[in-house]
Each structure stands twice: as structure tokens, then as C-alpha cells.
C-alpha positions in Angstrom: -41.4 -130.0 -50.8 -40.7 -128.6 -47.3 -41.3 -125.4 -46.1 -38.7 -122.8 -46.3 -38.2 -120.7 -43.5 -36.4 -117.5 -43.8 -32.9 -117.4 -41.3 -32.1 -114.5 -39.4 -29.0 -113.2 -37.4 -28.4 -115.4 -34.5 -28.3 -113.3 -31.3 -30.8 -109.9 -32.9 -33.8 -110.5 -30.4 -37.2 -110.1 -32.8 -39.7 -107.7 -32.5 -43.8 -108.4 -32.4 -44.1 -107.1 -35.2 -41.3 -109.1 -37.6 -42.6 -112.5 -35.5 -46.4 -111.5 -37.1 -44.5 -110.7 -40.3 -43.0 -114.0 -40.3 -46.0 -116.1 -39.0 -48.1 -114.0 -41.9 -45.8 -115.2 -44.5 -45.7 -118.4 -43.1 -49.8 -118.7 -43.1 -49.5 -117.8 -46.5 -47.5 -120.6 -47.7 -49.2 -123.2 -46.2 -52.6 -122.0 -47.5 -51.1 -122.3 -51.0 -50.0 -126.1 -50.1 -53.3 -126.7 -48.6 -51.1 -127.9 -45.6 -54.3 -127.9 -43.4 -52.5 -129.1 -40.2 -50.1 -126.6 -40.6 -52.4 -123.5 -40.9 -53.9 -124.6 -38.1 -50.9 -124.4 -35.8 -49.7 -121.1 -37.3 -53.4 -119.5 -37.2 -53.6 -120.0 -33.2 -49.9 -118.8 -33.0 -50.7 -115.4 -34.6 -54.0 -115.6 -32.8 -51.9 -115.7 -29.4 -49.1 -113.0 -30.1 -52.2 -110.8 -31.6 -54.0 -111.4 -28.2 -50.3 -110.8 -25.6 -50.3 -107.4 -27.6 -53.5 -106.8 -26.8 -54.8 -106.5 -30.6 -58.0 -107.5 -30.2 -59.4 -106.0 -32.8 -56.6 -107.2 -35.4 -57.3 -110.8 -34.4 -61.2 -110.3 -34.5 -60.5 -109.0 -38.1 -58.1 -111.5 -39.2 -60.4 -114.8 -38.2 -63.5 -112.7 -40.1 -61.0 -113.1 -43.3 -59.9 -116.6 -42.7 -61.5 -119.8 -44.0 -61.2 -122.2 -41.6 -62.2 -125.4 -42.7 -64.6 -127.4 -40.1 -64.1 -129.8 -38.3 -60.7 -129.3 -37.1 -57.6 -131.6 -38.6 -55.9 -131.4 -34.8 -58.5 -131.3 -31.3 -55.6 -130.0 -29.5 -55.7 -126.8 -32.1 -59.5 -127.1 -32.4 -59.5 -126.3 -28.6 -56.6 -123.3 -28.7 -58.7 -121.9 -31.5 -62.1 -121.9 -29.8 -60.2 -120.2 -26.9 -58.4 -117.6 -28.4 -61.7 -116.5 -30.5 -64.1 -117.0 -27.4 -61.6 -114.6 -25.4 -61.5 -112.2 -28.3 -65.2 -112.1 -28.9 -65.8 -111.8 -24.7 -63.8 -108.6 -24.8 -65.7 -107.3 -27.7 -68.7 -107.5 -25.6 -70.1 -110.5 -27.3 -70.6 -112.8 -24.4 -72.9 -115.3 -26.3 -71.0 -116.4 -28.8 -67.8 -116.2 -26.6 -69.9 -119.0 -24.2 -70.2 -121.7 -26.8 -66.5 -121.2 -27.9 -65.6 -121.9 -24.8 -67.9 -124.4 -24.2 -66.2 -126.4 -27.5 -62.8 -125.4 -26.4 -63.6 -127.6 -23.4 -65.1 -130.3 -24.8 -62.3 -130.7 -27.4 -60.1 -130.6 -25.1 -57.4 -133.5 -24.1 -58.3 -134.8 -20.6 -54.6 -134.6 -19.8 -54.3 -131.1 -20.4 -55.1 -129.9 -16.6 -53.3 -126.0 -17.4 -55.1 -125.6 -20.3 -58.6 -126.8 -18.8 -58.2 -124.2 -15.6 -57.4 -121.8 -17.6 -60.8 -122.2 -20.1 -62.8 -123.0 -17.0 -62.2 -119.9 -15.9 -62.7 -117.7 -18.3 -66.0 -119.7 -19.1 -66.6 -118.9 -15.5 -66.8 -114.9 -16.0 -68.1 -114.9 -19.0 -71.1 -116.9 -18.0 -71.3 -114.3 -15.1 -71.3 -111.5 -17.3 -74.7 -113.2 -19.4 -76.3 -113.1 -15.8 -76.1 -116.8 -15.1 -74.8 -118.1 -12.1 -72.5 -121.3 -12.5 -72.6 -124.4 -10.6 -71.0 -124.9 -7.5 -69.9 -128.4 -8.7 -67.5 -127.0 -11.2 -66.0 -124.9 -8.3 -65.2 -128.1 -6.2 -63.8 -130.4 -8.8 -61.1 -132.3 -7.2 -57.9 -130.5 -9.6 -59.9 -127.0 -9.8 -60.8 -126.6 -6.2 -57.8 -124.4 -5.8 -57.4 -122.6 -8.6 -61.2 -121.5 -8.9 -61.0 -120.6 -5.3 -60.8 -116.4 -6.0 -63.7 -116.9 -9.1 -65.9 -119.1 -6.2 -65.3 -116.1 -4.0 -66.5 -113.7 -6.4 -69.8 -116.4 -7.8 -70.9 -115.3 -3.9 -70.8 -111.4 -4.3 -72.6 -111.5 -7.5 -75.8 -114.1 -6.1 -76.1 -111.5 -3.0 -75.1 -108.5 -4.7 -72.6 -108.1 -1.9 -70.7 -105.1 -3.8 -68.6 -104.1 -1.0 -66.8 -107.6 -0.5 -66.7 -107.6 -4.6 -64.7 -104.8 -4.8 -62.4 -106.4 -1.6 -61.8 -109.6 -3.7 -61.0 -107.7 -6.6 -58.1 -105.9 -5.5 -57.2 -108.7 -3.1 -56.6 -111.2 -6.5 -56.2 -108.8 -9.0 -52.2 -109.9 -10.0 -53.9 -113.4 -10.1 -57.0 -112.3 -12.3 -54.5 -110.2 -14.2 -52.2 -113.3 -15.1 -55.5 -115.5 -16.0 -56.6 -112.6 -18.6 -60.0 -112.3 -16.9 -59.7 -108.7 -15.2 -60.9 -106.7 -17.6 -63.7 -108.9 -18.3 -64.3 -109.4 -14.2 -64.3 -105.4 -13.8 -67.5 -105.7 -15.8 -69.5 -107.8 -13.6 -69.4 -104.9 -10.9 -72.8 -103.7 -12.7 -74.2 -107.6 -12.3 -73.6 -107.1 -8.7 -75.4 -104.0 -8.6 -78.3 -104.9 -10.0 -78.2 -108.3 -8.1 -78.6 -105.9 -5.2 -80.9 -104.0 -6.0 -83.5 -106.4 -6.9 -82.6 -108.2 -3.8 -83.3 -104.5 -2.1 -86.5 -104.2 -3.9 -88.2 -107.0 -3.0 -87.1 -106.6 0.6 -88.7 -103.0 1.0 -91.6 -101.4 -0.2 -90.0 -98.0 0.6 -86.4 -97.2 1.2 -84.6 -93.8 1.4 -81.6 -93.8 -1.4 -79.2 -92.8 1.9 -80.0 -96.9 3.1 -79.5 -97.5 -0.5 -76.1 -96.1 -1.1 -74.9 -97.5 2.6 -76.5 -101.0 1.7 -74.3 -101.1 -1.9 -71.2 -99.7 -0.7 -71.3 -96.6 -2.7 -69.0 -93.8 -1.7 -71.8 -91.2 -2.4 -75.6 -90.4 -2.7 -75.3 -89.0 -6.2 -73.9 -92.3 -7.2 -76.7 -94.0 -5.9 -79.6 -91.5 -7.8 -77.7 -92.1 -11.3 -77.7 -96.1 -10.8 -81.1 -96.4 -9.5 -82.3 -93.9 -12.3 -80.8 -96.2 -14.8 -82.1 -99.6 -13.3 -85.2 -98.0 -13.6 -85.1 -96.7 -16.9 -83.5 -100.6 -18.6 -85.7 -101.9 -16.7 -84.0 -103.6 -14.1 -86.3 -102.9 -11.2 -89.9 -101.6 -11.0 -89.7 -98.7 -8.8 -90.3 -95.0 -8.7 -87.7 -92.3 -7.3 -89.7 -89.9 -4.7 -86.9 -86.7 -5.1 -88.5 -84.9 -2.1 -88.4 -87.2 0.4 -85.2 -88.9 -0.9 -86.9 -92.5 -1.6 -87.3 -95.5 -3.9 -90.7 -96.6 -4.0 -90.6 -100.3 -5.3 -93.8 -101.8 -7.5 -95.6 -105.0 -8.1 -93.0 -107.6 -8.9 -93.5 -108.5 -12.3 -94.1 -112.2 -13.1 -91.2 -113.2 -16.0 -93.6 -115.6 -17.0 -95.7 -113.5 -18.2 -93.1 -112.2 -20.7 -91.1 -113.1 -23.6 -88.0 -114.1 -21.7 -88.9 -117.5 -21.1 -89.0 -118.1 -25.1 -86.2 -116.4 -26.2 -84.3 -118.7 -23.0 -85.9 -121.7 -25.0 -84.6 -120.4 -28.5 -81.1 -120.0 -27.5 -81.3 -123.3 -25.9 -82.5 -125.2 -29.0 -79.6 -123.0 -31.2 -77.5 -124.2 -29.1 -78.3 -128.0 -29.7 -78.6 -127.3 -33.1 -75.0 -126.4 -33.5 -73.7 -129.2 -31.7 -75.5 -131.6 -33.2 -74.6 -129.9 -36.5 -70.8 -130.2 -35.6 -70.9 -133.5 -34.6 -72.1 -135.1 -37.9 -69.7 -132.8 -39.9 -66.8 -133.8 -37.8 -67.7 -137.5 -38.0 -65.3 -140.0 -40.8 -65.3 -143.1 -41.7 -61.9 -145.4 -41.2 -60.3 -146.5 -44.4 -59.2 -149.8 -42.7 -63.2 -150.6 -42.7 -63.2 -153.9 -44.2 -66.9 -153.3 -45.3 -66.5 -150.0 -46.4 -63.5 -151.3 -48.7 -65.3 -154.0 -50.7 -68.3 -151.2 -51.4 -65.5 -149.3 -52.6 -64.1 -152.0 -54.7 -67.7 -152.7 -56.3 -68.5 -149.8 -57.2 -65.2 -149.3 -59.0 -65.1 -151.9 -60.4 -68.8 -150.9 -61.7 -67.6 -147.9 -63.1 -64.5 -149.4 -65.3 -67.0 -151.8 -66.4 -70.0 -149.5 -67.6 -66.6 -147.3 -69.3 -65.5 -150.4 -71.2 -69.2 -151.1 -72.1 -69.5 -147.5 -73.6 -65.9 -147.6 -75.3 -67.2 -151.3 -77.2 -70.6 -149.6 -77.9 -69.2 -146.5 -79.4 -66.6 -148.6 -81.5 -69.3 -150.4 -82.8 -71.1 -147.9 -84.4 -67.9 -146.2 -85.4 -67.4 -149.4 -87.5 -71.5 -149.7 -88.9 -71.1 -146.2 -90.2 -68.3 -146.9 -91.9 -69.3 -150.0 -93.9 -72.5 -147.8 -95.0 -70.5 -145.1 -96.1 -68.5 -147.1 -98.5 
């Protein structure tokens, strides 16, 4: 039976709010017919008009409630999915799980699909610079990316030298373009990575620096500025150093050797998660073809070795039926 759509005036332009009415009661239908394709398609579309109306927390809400059945029917909806929720979940300050769903969103999708790839690409971009990795340069320079990744290159260079001034340049220099690819809210946030980029690379450089050659060195427009970030670097643990308030210095310490820490195992841990849940994906998205020639005469064995253990049980049971009777009489 085919879906029923509700008609409306021709000409009356629709608000948000009736098209997420509509695409609600739409979902609902299709979850009733178990149309699986279908709920697919009309999940990401409520996912995307959630997301231009900036309803973040709405479309965070609504895929906690849905049950999406793994692995996707469609890759080209797998991969809008994995998007949408990656962007949603990178906004809401969860950059690790927004990672691998862009990750998948790549990988499931279609080759051919050159918009769509940019367009993950570079939100995978900022949102590995936001865990405080640094991408490589080769997917910068890939032949059909070269030009579109161009501003995010740009920007991969501020954050590795902690070059804050010439961030903030490049920010307002590209921001209708970062604005159009959803990413300036998210690149807004990096500013801190390029602070504290700096101020390691400041802290290795000098055993003792006056905060005045610290706020000219970072770009910052005052001195107080400068005494709140160092304070805080200090106190998160960003740099080893000690603030000297009568002389107006940062005294740096002994580097400490990351080795000698936890870091390297939890970095290990979230690498072997990681392969975990691909590997876990890939043998629940993997079927067999019902055109298997092999797998069709296994099939037709072992039905046929069912009717025949039925029909075995159906003579046995008549036969007893038929022994008890005799004896009764």
C-alpha cells in the first residue's frame, strides 16, 4: 500500500515548523511499515532541516530516541547520517565520537560524490584540530581538494606554530567561506589550541620571559589577558611554569617527559576502540547473495530435512494414536 501524503494549497510557502510536522508524521508511518529504506531517507531529512535551524539539541535528542537499525539499507544515507550526527555531536563538544562519524561518513561514501567528500573532509579537518591532532598534509594536496582545503591548510599552519596573530587574520579573511561550510563556530574554538601551541613552543624556548614578551609574542591586545591565560595553562596543566608577579615573569620548569605518564596508554586504548568498532561493523554489515548457488542447495537440504523429520513425527504420532486405540477396546 503506498504511502499517503497529505496535499496542501498550492502556492502557501511552508513554514520549518509544518515541513518537521510533516516529515514527523511521515517517520512515523514508515516505522509502522517497517519501510527501512524509507526511514532512512526521511531520518537524515529531519536531521538536516533540525541542523539549518540550528536545533542542535532537538536533533541530538531525536537520534537518542531513534532505533536505527545497523548496518545501513542505503551507503549514500549511511554517509549523510554519519555526517549530520558527527556535526551535531562536534558542536556539543564531543569531538571523539564526532571523529569516527566522520571518519564512517567518509568511508561510506560514493567515490563520485566530490561535494559531499569536501564538505566531510573538512569538517573532519577541524574537528581533528580541536582533539589536538594535527592532520596530514597529504589530505591537503589531494588533486580535487587542493583548492577547496586551501583556507583549512592555512589555518593547519597557525595552529602547529601557535601563530595566533595570522589565525585570527585568516579567520576574518575566510569567515563567509567557513560560515557557508558550517565549520565557524567549531573553528572559533581552536583559537585556545593555538594558544597553547604557543605557549609550549614559548616555554621551551625560554627559561625566563617577562609576560610583556608574552602578550607581544601571542598577539594579545593586553597584559591582563596574558596573566589570566598563562594562569590557566598553568593551572590545566598545559605548561610547567611559575608566574613571578613582582618582576612580571614566567619562569618555565623541567619539561616533563609524556612517556613517563598515562597518556601514551590511554592514546593506545582509543586506538584499539577504535579498531574494535570497525572491525565490529564490518562483520555486521556483511550478507550473503541469495543467487549463491552453494548457499542455495544448503538451503534446500536442510528444508527438505526439516519436512522430512515433520513427516517422520506426524507417522510416529499416528501410530501410537492408532496402538492406543486397539488397547482401549
Amino acid at each position: 500500500m503506498p504511502l499517503i501524503i497529505p496535499k496542501t494549497e498550492v502556492g502557501a510557502p511552508k513554514s520549518d515548523n509544518e515541513k518537521l510536522e510533516e516529515l514527523m508524521r511521515m517517520y512515523r508511518a514508515l516505522c509502522v511499515r517497517h519501510d527501512e529504506v524509507g526511514i532512512e531517507i526521511i531520518l537524515n531529512d529531519i536531521l538536516a532541516l533540525m541542523i539549518n535551524n540550528h536545533q542542535f539539541e532537538q536533533a541530538e535528542s531525536f537520534v537518542a530516541t531513534c532505533d536505527i537499525k545497523l548496518p545501513h539499507r542505503a551507503n549514500n544515507q549511511a554517509a549523510r547520517y554519519y555526517y549530520y550526527v558527527g556535526l551535531v555531536r562536534a558542536l556539543r563538544l564531543e569531538y571523539v565520537d564526532a571523529h569516527q562519524c566522520m571518519l564512517q561518513a567518509l568511508r561510506k561514501a560514493p567515490e563520485r560524490a566530490f561535494g559531499f567528500r569536501i564538505a566531510a573532509t573538512k569538517l573532519s579537518l577541524v574537528i581533528q584540530l580541536l582533539l589536538g591532532e594535527m592532520p596530514p598534509r597529504a589530505d591537503f594536496l589531494m588533486k580535487e581538494m587542493r583548492e577547496p582545503l586551501s583556507p583549512y591548510l592555512q589555518l593547519a599552519g597557525c595552529v602547529r606554530f601557535g601563530q595566533l596573530g595570522r589565525f585570527m587574520t585568516i579567520l576574518q579573511q575566510y569567515k563567509d567561506t567557513f560560515e557557508h561550510d558550517r565549520t565557524y563556530s567549531l573553528i572559533v574554538r581552536v583559537r585556545q589550541h593555538v594558544i597553547k601551541t604557543g605557549l609550549r613552543r614559548i616555554c621551551q624556548a625560554y627559561s625566563r620571559i617577562s609576560i610583556m614578551d608574552v602578550c607581544k609574542k601571542l598577539s594579545l591586545p593586553e597584559i591582563e589577558d596574558a596573566e589570566y591565560i598563562l594562569s590557566k595553562a598553568i593551572y590545566d596543566g598545559v605548561i610547567s611554569a611559575v608566574i613571578d608577579n613582582e618582576k612580571g615573569e614566567l619562569i618555565t620548569s623541567d619539561t616533563v617527559d609524556v612517556y613517563a605518564t598515562s597518556e601514551p596508554l590511554h592514546a593506545l586504548q582509543r586506538r584499539i576502540m577504535f579498531l574494535n568498532t570497525i572491525h565490529n561493523d564490518a562483520r555486521r554489515a556483511m550478507r550473503y547473495s541469495e543467487t549463491d548457488p552453494d548457499l542455495a542447495e544448503e538451503r534446500k537440504k536442510a528444508a527438505q530435512a526439516e519436512r522430512d523429520a515433520l513427516e517422520r513425527a506426524i507417522e510416529d504420532d499416528e501410530g501410537y494414536d492408532e496402538v492406543d486405540f486397539e488397547e482401549g477396546v
